[in-house]
C-alpha positions as CSV (number, residue, x, y, z in Angstrom):
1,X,119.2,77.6,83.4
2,X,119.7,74.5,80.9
3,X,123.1,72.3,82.2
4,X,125.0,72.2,78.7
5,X,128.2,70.4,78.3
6,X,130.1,72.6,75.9
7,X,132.7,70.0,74.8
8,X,130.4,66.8,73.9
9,X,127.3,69.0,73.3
10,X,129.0,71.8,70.9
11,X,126.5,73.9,73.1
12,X,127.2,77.7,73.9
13,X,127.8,77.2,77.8
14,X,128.2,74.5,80.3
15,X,128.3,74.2,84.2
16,X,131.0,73.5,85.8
17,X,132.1,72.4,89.9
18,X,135.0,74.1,90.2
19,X,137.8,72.7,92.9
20,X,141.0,72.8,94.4
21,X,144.0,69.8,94.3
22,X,147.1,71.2,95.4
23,X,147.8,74.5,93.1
24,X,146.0,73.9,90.8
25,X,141.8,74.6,90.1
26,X,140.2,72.1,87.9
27,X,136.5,72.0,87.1
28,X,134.1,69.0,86.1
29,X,130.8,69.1,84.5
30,X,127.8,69.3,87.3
31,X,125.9,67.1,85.6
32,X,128.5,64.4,86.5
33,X,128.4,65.1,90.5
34,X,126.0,63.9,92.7
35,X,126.9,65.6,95.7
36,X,129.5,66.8,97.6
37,X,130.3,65.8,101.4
38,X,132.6,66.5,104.3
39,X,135.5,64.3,104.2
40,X,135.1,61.0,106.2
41,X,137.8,58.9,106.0
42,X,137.4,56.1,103.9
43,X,137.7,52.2,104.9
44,X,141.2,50.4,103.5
45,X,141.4,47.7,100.3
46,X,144.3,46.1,101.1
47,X,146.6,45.7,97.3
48,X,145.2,48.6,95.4
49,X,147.1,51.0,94.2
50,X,147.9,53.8,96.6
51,X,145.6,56.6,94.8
52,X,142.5,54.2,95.7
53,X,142.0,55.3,99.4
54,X,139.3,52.4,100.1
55,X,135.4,52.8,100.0
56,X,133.0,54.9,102.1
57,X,129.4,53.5,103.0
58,X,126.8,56.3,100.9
59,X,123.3,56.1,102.5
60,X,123.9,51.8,102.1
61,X,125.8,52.1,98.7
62,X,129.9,51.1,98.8
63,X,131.7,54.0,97.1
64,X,135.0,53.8,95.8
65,X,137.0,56.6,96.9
66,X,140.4,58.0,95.2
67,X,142.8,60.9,96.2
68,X,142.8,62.6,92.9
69,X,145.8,64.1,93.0
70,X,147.7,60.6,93.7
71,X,145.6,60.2,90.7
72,X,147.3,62.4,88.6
73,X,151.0,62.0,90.2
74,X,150.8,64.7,92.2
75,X,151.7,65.3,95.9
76,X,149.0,63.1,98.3
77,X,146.2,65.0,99.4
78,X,146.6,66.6,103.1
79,X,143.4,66.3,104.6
80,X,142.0,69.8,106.0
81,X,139.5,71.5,106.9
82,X,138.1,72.1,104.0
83,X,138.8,69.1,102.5
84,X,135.8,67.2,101.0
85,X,134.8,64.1,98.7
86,X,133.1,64.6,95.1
87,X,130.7,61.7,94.7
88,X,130.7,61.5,91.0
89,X,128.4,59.4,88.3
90,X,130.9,59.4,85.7
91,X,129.7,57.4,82.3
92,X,132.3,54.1,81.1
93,X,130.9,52.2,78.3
94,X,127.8,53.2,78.5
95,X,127.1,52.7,82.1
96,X,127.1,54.7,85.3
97,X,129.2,54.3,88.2
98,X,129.6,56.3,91.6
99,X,133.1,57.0,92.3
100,X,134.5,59.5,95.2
101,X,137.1,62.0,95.1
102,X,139.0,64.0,97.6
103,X,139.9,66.8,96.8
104,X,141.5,69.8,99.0
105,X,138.4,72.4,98.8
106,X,135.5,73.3,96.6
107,X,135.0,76.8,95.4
108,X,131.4,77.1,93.2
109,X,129.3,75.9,90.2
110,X,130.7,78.3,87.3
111,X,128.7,79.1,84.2
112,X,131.3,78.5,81.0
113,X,131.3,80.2,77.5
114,X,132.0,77.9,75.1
115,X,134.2,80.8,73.9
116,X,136.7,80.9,77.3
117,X,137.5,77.0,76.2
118,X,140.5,76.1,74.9
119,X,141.3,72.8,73.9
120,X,143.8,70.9,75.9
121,X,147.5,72.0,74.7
122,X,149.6,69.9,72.7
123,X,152.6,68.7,74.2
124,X,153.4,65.9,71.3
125,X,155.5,63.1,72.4
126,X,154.1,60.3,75.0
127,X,152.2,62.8,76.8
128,X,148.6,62.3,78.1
129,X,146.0,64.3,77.6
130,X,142.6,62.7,77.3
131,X,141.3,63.2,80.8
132,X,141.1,66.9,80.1
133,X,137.9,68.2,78.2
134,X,139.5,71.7,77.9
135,X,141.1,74.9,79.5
136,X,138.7,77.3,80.7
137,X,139.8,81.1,80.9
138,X,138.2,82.1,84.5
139,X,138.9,85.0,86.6
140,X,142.6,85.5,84.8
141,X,143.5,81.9,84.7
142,X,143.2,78.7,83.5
143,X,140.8,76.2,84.8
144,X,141.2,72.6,84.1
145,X,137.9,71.2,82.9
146,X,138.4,67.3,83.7
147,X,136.4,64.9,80.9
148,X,135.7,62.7,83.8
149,X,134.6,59.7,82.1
150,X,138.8,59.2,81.5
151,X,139.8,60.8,84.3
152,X,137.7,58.5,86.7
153,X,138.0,54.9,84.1
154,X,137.4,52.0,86.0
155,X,138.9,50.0,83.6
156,X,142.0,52.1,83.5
157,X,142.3,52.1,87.4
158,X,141.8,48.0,87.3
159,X,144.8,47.6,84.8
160,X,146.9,50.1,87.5
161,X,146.1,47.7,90.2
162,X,146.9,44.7,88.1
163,X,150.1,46.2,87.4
164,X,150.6,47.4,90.9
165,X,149.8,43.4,92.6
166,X,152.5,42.1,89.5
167,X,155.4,44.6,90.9
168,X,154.8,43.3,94.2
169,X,154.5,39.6,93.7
């Protein structure tokens, strides 16, 4: 079966990794992961900002790593069991980056109707919602479908530091 990305492609289904942070299930497009491995703890950078766990060593390649759900101001991930890291290729301005994610568990790669997609709700005000592609309807409830590329911005987690080394100077 063809991956589709239902949001950016107008398509009639996508694939989706679908995972657990916390509560909550959120889903990225599989075309966007390049694999998923146990959790290894990841080595420090000292003055980042304390979502940016350090790097891991991929097969010779240094991988950023992020807790995800520091990411999003949520609790800090308690690494388990099941716990495991996302290696993502996410696209920012054009260009490909690796970038992993821990994340509490992973369930499966869904098949998604364009049709069980909402768009993200509207809370008005100063509220951010760009990082999320859509709502997907699965299995009773909502899915968050993460649009990865703002999610996972490099240039947005750079400014965070900046901001994070100016507080503590």
């Amino acid at each position: 079966m063809e991956t589709t990305n239902v949001m950016a492609g107008g398509r009639e289904t996508g694939q989706y990794l679908t995972f657990q942070l916390g509560r909550d299930v959120f889903g990225v497009d599989i075309r966007e992961v390049r694999e998923i491995i146990q959790f290894v703890a990841p080595t420090p950078i000292p003055m980042t900002p304390d979502f940016i766990l350090g790097v891991m060593n991929l097969r010779g390649e240094v991988v950023p790593v992020i807790d995800l759900a520091r990411r999003f101001g949520l609790e800090s991930t308690q690494v388990k069991r099941r716990s495991c890291t996302i290696v993502m290729e996410p696209r920012e301005g054009g260009r490909l980056r690796h970038l992993g994610i821990i994340v509490d568990s992973v369930y499966e790669v869904r098949d998604v109707d364009a049709a069980d997609i909402e768009p993200a709700p509207s809370f008005g005000a100063d509220i951010r919602l760009d990082f999320i592609a859509g709502m997907a309807r699965l299995d009773g409830r909502f899915v968050i479908l993460l649009a990865a590329d703002k999610a996972l911005s490099f240039e947005e987690m750079v400014l965070l530091a900046e901001a994070c080394a100016e507080g503590e100077g």
